[in-house]
C-alpha positions as CSV (number, residue, x, y, z in Angstrom):
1,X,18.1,1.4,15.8
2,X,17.6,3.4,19.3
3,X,14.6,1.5,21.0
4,X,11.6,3.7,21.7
5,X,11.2,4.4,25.9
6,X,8.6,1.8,26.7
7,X,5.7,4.0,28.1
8,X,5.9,6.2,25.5
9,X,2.8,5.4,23.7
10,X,1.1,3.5,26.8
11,X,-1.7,5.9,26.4
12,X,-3.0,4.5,23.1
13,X,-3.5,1.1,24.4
14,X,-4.9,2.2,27.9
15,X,-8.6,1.4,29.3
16,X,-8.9,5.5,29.1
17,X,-7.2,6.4,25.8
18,X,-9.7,7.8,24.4
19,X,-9.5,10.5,27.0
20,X,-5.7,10.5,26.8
21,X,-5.5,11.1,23.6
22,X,-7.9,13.9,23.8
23,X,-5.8,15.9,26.6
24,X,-2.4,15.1,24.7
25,X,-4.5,16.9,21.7
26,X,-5.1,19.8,23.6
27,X,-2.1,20.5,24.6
28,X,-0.5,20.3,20.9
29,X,-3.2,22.8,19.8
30,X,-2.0,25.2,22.8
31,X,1.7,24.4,21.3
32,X,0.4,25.7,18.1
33,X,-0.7,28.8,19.9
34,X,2.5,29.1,21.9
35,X,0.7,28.1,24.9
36,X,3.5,26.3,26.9
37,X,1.6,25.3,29.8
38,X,-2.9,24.7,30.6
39,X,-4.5,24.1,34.5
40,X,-7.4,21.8,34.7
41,X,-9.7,24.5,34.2
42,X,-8.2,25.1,30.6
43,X,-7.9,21.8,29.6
44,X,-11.4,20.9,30.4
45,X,-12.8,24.1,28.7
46,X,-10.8,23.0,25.3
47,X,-12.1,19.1,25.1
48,X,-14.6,19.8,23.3
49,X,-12.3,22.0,20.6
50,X,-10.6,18.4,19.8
51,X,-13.8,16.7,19.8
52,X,-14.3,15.3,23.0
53,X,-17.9,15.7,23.8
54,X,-18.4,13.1,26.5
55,X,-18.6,15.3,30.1
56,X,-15.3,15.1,31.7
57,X,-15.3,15.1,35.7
58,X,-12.7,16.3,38.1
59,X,-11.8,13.2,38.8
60,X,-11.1,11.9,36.0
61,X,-9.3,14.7,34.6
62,X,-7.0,14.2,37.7
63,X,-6.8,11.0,37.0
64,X,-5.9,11.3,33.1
65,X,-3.3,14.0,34.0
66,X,-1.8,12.2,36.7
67,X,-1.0,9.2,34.5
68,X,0.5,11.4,31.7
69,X,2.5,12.9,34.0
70,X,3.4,9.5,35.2
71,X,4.4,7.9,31.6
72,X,6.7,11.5,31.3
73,X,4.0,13.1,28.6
74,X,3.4,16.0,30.7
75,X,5.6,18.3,33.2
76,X,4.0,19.6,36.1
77,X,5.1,22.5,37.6
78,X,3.5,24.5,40.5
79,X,2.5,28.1,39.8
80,X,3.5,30.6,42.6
81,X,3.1,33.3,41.1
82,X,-1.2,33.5,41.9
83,X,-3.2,34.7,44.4
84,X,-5.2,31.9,45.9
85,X,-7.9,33.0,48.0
86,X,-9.3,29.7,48.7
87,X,-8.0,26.1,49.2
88,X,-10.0,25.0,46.3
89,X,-9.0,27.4,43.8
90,X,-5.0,27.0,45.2
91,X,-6.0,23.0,43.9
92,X,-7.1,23.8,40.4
93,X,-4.9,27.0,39.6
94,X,-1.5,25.9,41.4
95,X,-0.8,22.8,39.2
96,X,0.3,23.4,35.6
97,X,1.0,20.9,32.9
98,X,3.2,21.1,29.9
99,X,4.1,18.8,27.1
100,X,7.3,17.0,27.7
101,X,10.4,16.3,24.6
102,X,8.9,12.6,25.4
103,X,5.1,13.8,24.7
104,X,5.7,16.4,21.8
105,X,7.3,13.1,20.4
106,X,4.4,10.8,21.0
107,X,1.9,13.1,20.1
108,X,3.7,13.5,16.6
109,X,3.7,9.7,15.9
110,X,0.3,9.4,16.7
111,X,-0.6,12.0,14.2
112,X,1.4,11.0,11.8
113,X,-0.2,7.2,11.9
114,X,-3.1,8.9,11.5
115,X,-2.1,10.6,8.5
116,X,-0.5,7.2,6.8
117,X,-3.5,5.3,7.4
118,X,-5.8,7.8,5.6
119,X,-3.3,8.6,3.2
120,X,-3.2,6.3,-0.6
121,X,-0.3,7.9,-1.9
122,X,0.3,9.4,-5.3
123,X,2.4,9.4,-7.8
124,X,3.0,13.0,-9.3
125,X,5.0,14.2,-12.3
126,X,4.6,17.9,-10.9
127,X,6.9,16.7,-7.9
128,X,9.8,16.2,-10.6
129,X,9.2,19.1,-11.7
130,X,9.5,21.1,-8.7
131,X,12.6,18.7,-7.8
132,X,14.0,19.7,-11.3
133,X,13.0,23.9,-10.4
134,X,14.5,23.9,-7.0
135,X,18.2,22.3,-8.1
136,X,18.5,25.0,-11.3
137,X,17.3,27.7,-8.3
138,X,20.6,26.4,-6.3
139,X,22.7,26.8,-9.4
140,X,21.8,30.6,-10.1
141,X,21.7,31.2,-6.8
142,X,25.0,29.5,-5.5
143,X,26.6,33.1,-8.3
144,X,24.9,35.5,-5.9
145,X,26.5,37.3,-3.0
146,X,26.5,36.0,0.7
147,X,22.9,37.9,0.8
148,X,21.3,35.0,-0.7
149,X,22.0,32.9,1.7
150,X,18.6,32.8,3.4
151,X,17.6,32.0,0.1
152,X,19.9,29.3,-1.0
153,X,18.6,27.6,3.0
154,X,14.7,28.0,2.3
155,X,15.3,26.3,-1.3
156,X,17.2,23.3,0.3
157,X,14.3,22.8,2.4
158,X,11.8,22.9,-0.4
159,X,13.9,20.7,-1.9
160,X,14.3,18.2,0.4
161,X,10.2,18.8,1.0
162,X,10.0,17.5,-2.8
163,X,12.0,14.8,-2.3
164,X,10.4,13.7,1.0
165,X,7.1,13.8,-0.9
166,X,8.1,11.7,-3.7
167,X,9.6,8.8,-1.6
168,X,6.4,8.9,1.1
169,X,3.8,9.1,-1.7
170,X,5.5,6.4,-4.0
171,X,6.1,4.3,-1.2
172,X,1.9,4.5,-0.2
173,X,0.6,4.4,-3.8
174,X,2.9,1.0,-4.3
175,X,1.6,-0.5,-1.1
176,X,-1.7,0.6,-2.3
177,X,-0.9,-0.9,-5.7
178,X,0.0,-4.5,-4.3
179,X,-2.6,-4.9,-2.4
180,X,-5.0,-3.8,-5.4
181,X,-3.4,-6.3,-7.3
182,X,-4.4,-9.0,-4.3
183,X,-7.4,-8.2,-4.0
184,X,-10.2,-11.1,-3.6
185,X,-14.1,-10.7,-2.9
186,X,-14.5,-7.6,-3.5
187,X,-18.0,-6.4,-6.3
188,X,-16.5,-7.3,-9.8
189,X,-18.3,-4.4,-10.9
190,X,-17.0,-1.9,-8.6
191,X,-13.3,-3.8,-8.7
192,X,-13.2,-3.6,-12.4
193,X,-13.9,0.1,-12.0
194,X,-11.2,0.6,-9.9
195,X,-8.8,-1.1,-11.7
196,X,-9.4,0.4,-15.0
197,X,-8.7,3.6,-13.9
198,X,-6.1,2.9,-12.0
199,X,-4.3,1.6,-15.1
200,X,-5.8,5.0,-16.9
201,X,-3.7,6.8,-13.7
202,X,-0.3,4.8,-14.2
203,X,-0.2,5.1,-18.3
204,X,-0.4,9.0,-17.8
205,X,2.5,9.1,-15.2
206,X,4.7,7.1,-17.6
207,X,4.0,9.4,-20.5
208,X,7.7,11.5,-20.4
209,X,8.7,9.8,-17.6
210,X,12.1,9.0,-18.8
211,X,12.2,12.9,-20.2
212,X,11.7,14.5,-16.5
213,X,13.7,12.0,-14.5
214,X,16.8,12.6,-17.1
215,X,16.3,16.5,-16.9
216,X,16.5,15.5,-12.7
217,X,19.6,14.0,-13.3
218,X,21.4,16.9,-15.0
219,X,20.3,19.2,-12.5
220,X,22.0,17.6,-10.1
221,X,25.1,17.6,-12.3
222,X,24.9,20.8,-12.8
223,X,24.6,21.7,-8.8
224,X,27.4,19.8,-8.2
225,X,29.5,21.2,-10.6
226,X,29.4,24.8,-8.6
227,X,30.0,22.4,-5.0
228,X,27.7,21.3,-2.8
229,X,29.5,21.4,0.2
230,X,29.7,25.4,-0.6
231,X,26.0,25.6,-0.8
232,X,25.7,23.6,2.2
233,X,27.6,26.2,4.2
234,X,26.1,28.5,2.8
235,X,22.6,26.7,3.7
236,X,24.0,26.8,7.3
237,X,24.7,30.1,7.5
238,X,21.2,30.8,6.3
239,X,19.8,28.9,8.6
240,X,20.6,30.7,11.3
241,X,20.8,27.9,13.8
242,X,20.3,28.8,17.5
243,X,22.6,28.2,20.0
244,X,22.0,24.8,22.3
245,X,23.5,23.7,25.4
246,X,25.8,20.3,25.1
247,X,26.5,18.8,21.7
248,X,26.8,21.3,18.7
249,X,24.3,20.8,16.3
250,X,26.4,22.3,13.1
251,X,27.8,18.5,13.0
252,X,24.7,17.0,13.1
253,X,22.7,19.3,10.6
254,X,25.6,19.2,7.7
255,X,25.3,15.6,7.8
256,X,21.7,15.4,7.5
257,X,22.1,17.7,4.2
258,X,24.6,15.3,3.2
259,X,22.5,12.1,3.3
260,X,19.6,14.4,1.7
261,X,21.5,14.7,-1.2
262,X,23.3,10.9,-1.3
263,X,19.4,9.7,-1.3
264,X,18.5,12.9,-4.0
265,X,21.1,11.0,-5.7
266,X,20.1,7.7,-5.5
267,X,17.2,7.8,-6.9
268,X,18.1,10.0,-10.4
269,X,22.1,9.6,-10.5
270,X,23.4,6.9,-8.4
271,X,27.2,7.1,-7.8
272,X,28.0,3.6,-8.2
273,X,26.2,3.6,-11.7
274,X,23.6,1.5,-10.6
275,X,19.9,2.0,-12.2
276,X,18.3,4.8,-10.5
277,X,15.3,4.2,-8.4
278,X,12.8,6.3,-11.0
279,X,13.9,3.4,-13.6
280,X,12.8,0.6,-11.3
281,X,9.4,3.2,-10.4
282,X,8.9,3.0,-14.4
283,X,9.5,-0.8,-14.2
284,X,6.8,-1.2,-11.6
285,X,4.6,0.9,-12.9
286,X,4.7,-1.0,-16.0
287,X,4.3,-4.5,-14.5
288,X,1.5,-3.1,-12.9
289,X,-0.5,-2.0,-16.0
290,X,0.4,-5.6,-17.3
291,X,-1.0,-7.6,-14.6
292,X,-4.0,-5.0,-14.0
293,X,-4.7,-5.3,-18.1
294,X,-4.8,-9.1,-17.2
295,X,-6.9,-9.3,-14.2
296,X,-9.4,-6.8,-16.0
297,X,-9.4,-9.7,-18.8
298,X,-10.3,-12.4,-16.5
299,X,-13.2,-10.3,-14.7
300,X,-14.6,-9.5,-18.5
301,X,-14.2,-13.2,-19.6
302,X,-16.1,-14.2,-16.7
303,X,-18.8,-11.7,-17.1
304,X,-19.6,-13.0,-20.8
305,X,-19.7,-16.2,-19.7
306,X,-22.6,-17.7,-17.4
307,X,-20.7,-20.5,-16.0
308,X,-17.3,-21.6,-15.9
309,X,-15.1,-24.6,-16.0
310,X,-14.3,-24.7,-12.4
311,X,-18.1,-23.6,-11.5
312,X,-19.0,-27.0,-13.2
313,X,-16.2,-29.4,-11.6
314,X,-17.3,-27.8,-8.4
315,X,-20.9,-28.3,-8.5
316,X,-20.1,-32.0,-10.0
317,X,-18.1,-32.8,-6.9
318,X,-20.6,-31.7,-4.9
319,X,-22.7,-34.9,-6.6
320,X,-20.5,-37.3,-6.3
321,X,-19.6,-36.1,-2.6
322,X,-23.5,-36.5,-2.5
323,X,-24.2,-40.3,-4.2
324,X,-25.7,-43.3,-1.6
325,X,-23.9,-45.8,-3.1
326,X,-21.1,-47.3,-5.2
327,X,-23.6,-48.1,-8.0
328,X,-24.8,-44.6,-8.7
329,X,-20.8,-43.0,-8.7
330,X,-20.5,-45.1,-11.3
331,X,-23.5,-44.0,-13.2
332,X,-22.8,-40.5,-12.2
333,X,-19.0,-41.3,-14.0
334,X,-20.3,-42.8,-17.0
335,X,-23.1,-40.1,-17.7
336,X,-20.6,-37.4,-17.3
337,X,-17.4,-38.4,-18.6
338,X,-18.8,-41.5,-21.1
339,X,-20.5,-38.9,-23.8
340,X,-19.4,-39.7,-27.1
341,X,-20.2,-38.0,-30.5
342,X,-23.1,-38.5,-32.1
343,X,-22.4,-37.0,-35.3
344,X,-23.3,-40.3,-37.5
345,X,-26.7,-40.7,-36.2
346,X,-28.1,-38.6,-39.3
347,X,-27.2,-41.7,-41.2
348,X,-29.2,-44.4,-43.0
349,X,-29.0,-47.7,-44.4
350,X,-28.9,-48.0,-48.5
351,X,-32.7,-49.3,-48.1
352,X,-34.0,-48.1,-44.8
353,X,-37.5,-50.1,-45.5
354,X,-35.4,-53.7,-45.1
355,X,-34.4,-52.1,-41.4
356,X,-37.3,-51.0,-39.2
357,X,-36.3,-48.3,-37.0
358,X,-36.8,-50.6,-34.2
359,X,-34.4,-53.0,-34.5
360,X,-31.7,-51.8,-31.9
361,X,-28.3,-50.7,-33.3
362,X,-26.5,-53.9,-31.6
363,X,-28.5,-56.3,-34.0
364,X,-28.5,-53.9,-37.4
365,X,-25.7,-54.0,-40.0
366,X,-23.7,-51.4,-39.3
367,X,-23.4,-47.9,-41.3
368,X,-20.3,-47.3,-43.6
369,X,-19.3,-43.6,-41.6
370,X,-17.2,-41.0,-44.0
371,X,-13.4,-40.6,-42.2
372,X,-13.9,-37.1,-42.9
373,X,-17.1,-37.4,-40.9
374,X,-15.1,-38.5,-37.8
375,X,-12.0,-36.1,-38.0
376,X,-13.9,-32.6,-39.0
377,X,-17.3,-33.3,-38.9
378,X,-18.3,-33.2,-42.6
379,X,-18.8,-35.3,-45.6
380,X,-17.3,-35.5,-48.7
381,X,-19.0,-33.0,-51.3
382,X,-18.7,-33.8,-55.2
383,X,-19.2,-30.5,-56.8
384,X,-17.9,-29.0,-60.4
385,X,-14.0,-28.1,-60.3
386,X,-13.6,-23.7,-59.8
387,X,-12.3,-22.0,-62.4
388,X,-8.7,-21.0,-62.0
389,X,-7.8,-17.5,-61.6
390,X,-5.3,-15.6,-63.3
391,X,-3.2,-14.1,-60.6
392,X,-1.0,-12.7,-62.8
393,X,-2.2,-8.8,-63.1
394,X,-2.1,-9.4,-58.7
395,X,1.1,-10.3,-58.9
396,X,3.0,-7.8,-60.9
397,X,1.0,-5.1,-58.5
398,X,2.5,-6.0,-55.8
399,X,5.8,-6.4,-57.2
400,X,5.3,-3.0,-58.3
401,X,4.4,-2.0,-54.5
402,X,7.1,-3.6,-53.1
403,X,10.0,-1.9,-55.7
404,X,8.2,1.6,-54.5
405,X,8.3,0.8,-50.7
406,X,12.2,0.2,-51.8
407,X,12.7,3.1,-53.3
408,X,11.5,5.0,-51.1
409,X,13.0,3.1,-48.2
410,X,16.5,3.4,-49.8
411,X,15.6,7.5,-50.2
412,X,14.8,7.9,-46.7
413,X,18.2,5.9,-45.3
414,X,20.1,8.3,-47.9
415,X,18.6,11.1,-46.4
416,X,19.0,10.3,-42.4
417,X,22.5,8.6,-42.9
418,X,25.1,11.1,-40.8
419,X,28.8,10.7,-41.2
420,X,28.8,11.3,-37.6
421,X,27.2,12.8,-34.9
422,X,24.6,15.5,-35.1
423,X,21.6,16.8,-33.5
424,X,17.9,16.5,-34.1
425,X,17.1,20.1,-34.7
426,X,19.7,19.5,-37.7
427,X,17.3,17.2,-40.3
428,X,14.6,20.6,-40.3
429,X,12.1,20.3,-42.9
430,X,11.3,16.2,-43.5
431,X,9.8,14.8,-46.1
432,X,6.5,12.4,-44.1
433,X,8.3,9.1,-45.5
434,X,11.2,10.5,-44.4
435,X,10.1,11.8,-41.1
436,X,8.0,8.3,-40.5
437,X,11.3,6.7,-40.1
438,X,13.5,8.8,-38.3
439,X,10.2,8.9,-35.5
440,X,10.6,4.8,-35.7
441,X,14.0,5.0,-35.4
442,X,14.6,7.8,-32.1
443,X,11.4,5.6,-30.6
444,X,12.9,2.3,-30.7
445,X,16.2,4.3,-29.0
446,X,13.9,5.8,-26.5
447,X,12.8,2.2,-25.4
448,X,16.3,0.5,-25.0
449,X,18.1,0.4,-22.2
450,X,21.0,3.1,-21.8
451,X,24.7,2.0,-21.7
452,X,27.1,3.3,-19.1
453,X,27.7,6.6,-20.8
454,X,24.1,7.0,-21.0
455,X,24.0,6.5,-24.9
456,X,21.1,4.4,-26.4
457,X,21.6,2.3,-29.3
458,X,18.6,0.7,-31.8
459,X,18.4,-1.0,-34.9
460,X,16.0,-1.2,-37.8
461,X,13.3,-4.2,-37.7
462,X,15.7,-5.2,-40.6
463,X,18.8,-4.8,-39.0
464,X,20.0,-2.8,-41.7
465,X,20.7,1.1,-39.9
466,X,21.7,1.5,-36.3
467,X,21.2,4.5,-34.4
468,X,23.0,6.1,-31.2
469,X,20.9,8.4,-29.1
470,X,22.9,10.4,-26.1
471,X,20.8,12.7,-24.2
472,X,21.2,16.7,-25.0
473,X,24.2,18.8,-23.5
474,X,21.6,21.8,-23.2
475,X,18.0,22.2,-22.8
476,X,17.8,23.3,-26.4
477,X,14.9,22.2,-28.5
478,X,14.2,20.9,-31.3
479,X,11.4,21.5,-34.1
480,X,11.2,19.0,-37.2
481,X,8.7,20.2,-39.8
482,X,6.9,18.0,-42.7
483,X,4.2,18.8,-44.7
484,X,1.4,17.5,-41.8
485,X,2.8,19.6,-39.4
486,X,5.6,20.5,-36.5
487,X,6.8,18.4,-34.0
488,X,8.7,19.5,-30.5
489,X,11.0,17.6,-28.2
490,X,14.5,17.6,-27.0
491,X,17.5,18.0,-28.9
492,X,19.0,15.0,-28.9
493,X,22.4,14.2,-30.3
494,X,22.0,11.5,-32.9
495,X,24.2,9.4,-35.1
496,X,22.8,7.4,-38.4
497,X,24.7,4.6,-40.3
498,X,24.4,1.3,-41.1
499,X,24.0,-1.8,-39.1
500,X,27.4,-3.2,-38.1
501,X,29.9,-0.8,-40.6
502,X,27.8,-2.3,-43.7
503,X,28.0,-0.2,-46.8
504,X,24.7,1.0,-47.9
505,X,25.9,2.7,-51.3
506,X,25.0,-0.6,-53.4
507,X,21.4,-0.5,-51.7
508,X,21.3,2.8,-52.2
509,X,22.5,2.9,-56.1
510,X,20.3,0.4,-57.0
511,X,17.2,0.7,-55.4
512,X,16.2,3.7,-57.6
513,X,17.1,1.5,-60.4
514,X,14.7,-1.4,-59.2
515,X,12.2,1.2,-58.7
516,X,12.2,2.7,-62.5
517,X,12.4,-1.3,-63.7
């Protein structure tokens, strides 16, 4: 890593920064204007423009400029092209400052601290999108004639914009998100606020997470099926480089496209077939909801309760670290932890009027106490036996139920089986049993992992039909219709059978059967 030139950002830490930071500020909203170079005069008269409201003297305008100068933030340069009709104005109007590579440099880090420490970061699905957008841009445009390449340059750099944008604000919202997640002291009101929504926030980012960050994916597939070293020369000629003294800086912009698109690449289609880096996002994002979901329980649980178990220990402590003597920790001990139950106490002798109730327990006969009494807390009741009911009309209902729910279970698997691969648009109009199953069985394929070819594979909570789930060749959709209504999502290729090679025609034959029975 090159080391950054020591004085470089002396002028934060200074006794004076205040007021260096100020005239460095001016001279970056001259840059803005295309104002290369400012005299004292012009400096002085713009303070105020970057908010410097203090008066500023001669002196110590001198003074601020001379040690800018000094550190290699400014260039001054002596302007003989006036007309000085005094000594005083040759002082002020002769010297003229300019921001050095050096202070451009600083001046940027500065703001861009700035903008890191007020930033929280933010994690947008519209930033896929965009990402997605720009790559199928690249792809028609990469067909047009050498007169796109201007255009084919400015869509790199929105690209890479997007991309920028995802990493920075993903990088801040997880920081953000950690330290949310640490959080001590702060008003459990305000706190549980916080983190409610915050888990409101993350559950709509995941919602068709997987959808956009697979569409990413075949974009850039499809890019780099038409080359991207051709679009990167053609990026270059768009670009329209100037020409610089010394080192050529074709070399060094081709490879920064290039590591644009190895980290584009790495974070939706890694070459090594590693996960991609939106998968561990979607991981994180999930452990977050789980641990925020479990803090928010704690903060409710404490706010129904008045007291706690560790408020109690605490405050008992507290007495014992307060006792005189010996004698009364052992009092304090035995009244605290020597309780025992008192549940008996209700009881009497057979003839209470031979026992006075002041005879102490130690000299009375003692009480015969019901085992039940001690174990759950109740005596024995002697009541008439209940009458026995006839389960018998209960029973043959839900045997009824349960050859129905077969039935029509075995009906459904007949209907989704596929003797090989097909697509979703294929099954059309559904039947809702029907289409109640086939939305159980692409969900549980959704949530599985995907293998190396990028297949998913599910089975039933019975284990008795497996399905494979690839991702659509095409952006085609899909629309499966039942009596309730339409439903719309990708085409996915699909394949239906039973679990392990099993033969499902005996299930299938008789389960009908069992139904009529």
């Amino acid at each position: 890593m090159r080391r950054v030139p020591p004085e470089m950002f002396r002028f934060t830490t200074a006794e004076r920064s205040d007021l260096y930071g100020a005239v460095l500020d001016v001279f970056g909203v001259a840059g803005e204007h295309l104002e290369t170079a400012l005299g004292l005069d012009a400096v002085r008269d713009r303070l105020r423009g970057v908010g410097w409201m203090a008066a500023a003297e001669d002196g110590d305008l001198h003074d601020a400029l001379r040690k800018l100068v000094e550190w290699e933030l400014l260039d001054v340069v002596h302007n003989h092209a006036e007309n000085y009709r005094t000594a005083e104005e040759y002082e002020r109007r002769n010297l003229q400052y300019s921001l050095t590579r050096r202070g451009e440099a600083a001046l940027a880090g500065v703001r861009h601290a700035l903008e890191v420490l007020a930033s929280t970061g933010a994690l947008q699905t519209a930033v896929l999108e965009a990402i997605t957008d720009r790559l199928d841009e690249l792809c028609l445009l990469s067909r047009e004639p050498a007169s796109a390449d201007r255009r084919i340059f400015s869509t790199v750099r929105e690209l890479e914009g997007h991309l920028d944008a995802l990493v920075e604000n993903t990088k801040a919202f997880n920081g953000e998100l950690q330290r949310l997640l640490r959080a001590e002291g702060a008003d459990p009101e305000v706190f549980r606020e916080v983190k409610a929504a915050t888990v409101a926030y993350l559950q709509e980012f995941l919602v068709n997470l997987d959808r956009r960050g697979q569409a990413v994916a075949a974009a850039v597939a499809r890019v780099e099926e038409r080359g991207t070293a051709v679009l990167r020369e053609r990026a270059l000629r768009g670009a329209e480089l100037p020409p610089a003294a010394g080192a050529d800086p074709v070399a060094g912009w081709l490879e920064g496209r290039r590591a644009r698109w190895a980290g584009l690449r790495a974070w939706f289609l890694p070459d090594d077939g590693a996960r991609p880096r939106i998968e561990h996002l979607h991981d994180v994002a999930r452990r977050a909801i789980v641990s925020l979901l479990q803090v928010l329980e704690r903060i409710n649980e404490s706010r129904r309760r008045s007291s706690s178990a560790v408020q109690d220990f605490r405050e008992l402590a507290r007495w014992f670290a307060a006792a005189p003597t010996e004698e009364d920790l052992h009092r304090l001990w035995s009244g605290a932890f020597g309780l025992g139950s008192a549940r008996h106490a209700h009881l009497a002798h057979a003839d209470p009027e031979l026992i006075p109730s002041s005879r102490s327990w130690s000299e009375a006969p003692p009480v015969e106490v019901s085992a039940l009494l001690r174990t759950s807390g109740r005596t024995e009741r002697f009541t008439r036996t209940a009458k026995v009911r006839n389960v018998a009309a209960v029973r043959a209902g839900r045997a009824e139920r349960a050859r129905a729910e077969q039935a029509e279970l075995a009906r459904a698997w007949r209907a989704l089986e596929t003797d090989g691969p097909v697509r979703l648009s294929s099954f059309g109009l559904l039947e809702t049993a029907v289409f109640d199953r086939l939305l159980d069985l692409v969900g549980r394929a959704l949530a599985a992992r995907p293998d190396a070819s990028g297949s998913r594979r599910a089975t039933t909570g019975d284990g008795r039909m497996e399905i494979v789930l690839a991702p659509p060749p095409d952006r085609r959709t899909a629309v499966l219709r039942t009596a309730k209504g339409a439903l719309t999502g990708p085409d996915y290729v699909v394949r239906i059978t039973a679990a392990g090679g099993a033969d499902l025609a005996p299930v299938l034959r008789t389960a009908p059967r069992e139904a009529a029975g």
